[in-house]
C-alpha positions as CSV (number, residue, x, y, z in Angstrom):
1,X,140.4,217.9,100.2
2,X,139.7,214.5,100.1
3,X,139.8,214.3,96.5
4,X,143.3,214.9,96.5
5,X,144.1,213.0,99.3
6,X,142.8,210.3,97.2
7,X,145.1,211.6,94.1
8,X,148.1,211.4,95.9
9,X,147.4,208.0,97.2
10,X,146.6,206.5,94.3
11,X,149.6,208.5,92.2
12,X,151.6,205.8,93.2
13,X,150.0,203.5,91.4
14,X,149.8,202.8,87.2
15,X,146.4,203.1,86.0
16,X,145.1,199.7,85.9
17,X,146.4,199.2,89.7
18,X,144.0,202.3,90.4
19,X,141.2,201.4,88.6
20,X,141.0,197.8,90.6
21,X,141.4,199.8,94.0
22,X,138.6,202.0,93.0
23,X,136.3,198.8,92.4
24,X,137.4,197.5,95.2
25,X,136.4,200.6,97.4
26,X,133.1,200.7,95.9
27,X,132.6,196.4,96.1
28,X,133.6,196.7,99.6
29,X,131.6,199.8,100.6
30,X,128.2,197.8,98.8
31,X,129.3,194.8,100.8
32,X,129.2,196.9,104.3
33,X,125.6,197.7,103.3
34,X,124.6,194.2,103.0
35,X,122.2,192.0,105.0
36,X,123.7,189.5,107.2
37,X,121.6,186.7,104.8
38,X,122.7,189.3,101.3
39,X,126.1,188.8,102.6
40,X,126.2,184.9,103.4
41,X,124.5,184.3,100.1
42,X,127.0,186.8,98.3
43,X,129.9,184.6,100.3
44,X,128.3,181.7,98.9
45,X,128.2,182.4,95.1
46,X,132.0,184.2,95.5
47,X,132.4,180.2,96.6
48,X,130.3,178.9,94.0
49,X,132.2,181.0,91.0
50,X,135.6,179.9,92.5
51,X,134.4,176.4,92.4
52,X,132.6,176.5,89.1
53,X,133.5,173.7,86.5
54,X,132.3,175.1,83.0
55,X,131.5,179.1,82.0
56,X,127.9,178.8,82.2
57,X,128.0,177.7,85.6
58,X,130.6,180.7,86.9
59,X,128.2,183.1,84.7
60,X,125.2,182.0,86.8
61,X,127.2,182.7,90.2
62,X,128.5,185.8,88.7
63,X,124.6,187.2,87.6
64,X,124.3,186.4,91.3
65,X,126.8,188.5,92.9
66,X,125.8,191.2,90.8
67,X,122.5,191.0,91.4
68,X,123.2,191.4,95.2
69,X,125.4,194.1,94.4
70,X,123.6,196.3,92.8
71,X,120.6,196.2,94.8
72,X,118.8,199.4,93.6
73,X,117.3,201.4,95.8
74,X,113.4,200.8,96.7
75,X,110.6,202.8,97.6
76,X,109.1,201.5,100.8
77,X,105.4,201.5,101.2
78,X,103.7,200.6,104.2
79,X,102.4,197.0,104.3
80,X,99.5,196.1,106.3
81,X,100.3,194.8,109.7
82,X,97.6,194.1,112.2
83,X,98.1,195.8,116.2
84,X,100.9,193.1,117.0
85,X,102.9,194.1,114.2
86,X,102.0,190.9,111.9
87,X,101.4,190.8,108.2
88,X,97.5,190.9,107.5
89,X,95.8,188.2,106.3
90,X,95.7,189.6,102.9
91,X,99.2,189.8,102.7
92,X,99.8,186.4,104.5
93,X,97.9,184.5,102.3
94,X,100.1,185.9,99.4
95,X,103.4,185.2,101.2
96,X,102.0,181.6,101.3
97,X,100.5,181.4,98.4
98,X,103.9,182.3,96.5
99,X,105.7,180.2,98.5
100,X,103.8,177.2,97.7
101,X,103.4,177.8,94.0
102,X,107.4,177.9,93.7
103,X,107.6,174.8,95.9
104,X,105.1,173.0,93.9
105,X,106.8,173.9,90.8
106,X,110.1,172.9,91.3
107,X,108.7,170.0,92.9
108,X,106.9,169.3,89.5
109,X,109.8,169.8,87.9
110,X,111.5,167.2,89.4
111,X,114.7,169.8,90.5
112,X,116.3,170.3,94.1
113,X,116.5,173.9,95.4
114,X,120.3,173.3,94.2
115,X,119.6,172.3,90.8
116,X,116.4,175.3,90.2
117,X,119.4,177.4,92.3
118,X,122.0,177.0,89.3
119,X,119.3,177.2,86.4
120,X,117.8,180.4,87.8
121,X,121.3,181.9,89.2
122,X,119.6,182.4,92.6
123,X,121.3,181.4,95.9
124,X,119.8,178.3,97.1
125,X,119.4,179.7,100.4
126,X,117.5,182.4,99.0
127,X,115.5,179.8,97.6
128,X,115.0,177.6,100.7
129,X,113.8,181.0,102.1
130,X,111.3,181.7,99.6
131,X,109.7,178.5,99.9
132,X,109.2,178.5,103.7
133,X,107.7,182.1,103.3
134,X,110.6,184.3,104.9
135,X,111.2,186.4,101.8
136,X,108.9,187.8,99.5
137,X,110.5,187.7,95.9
138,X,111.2,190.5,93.8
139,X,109.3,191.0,90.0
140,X,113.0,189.7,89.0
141,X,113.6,186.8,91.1
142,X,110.1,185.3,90.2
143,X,111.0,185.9,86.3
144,X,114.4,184.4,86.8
145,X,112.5,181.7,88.4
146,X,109.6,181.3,85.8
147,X,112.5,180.6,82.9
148,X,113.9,178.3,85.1
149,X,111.1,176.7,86.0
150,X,110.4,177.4,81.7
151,X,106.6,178.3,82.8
152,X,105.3,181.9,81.6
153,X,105.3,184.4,84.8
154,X,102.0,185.0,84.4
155,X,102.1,181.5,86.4
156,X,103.7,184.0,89.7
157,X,101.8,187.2,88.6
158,X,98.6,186.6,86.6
159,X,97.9,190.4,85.9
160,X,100.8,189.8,83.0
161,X,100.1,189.3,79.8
């Protein structure tokens, strides 16, 4: 039933004009599924692409808003929390750990979170929030990072070869 609904809806339109309102359905119904942070970074590199001066730089922004987009789905495990519902220690002292390691590089390399941002195609708030600890990267964000940074990953992840 609401298959054709959707038919006769979109009858009116050519093909092309269908197609975009079919990527816009499924854009928009990703975007309602968003973080409130996903979403202001995702508003961000929208801003970023419009803004963009060369190719390169909308192709960065546009890696990003795909990325956020097409967040597959995880399987969640159970991290260990103490009794007041705080990370352990074991997994504190890797949240910090991290963090300062990607602080100290970029520091090293002499780059703003704006500049490592726009070589890595990360959002420089999701950046900012890596460094201070409040997100835990992804295996992909610290490889994004580790080329932009041009150190091997093993630097984030020493169990790599």
């Amino acid at each position: 039933m609401c298959a054709d609904a959707l038919k006769d809806s979109l009858s009116e339109f050519d093909l092309e004009q269908q197609r975009m309102l079919l990527a816009l359905g499924i854009i928009l119904s990703r975007v309602k599924k968003l973080s409130s942070e996903d979403c202001d970074d995702l508003f961000a590199l929208f801003t970023e692409y419009r803004q963009a001066q060369t190719e390169e730089d909308r192709r960065a922004a546009d890696a990003g808003i795909m990325e956020i987009l097409e967040q597959e789905k995880v399987s969640v495990r159970r991290l260990s929390f103490d009794d007041n519902n705080t990370p352990s220690a074991k997994l504190n002292n890797w949240i910090n750990w991290i963090s300062k390691k990607i602080h100290d590089l970029r520091q090293e390399s002499k780059l703003s979170q704006i500049e490592l941002a726009e070589r890595s195609g990360l959002p420089q708030s999701h950046i900012s929030r890596l460094e201070n600890g409040k997100h835990s990267p992804s295996r992909y964000t610290l490889e994004k990072l580790a080329e932009a940074l041009g150190v091997d990953i093993s630097v984030f992840d020493p169990t790599v070869d």
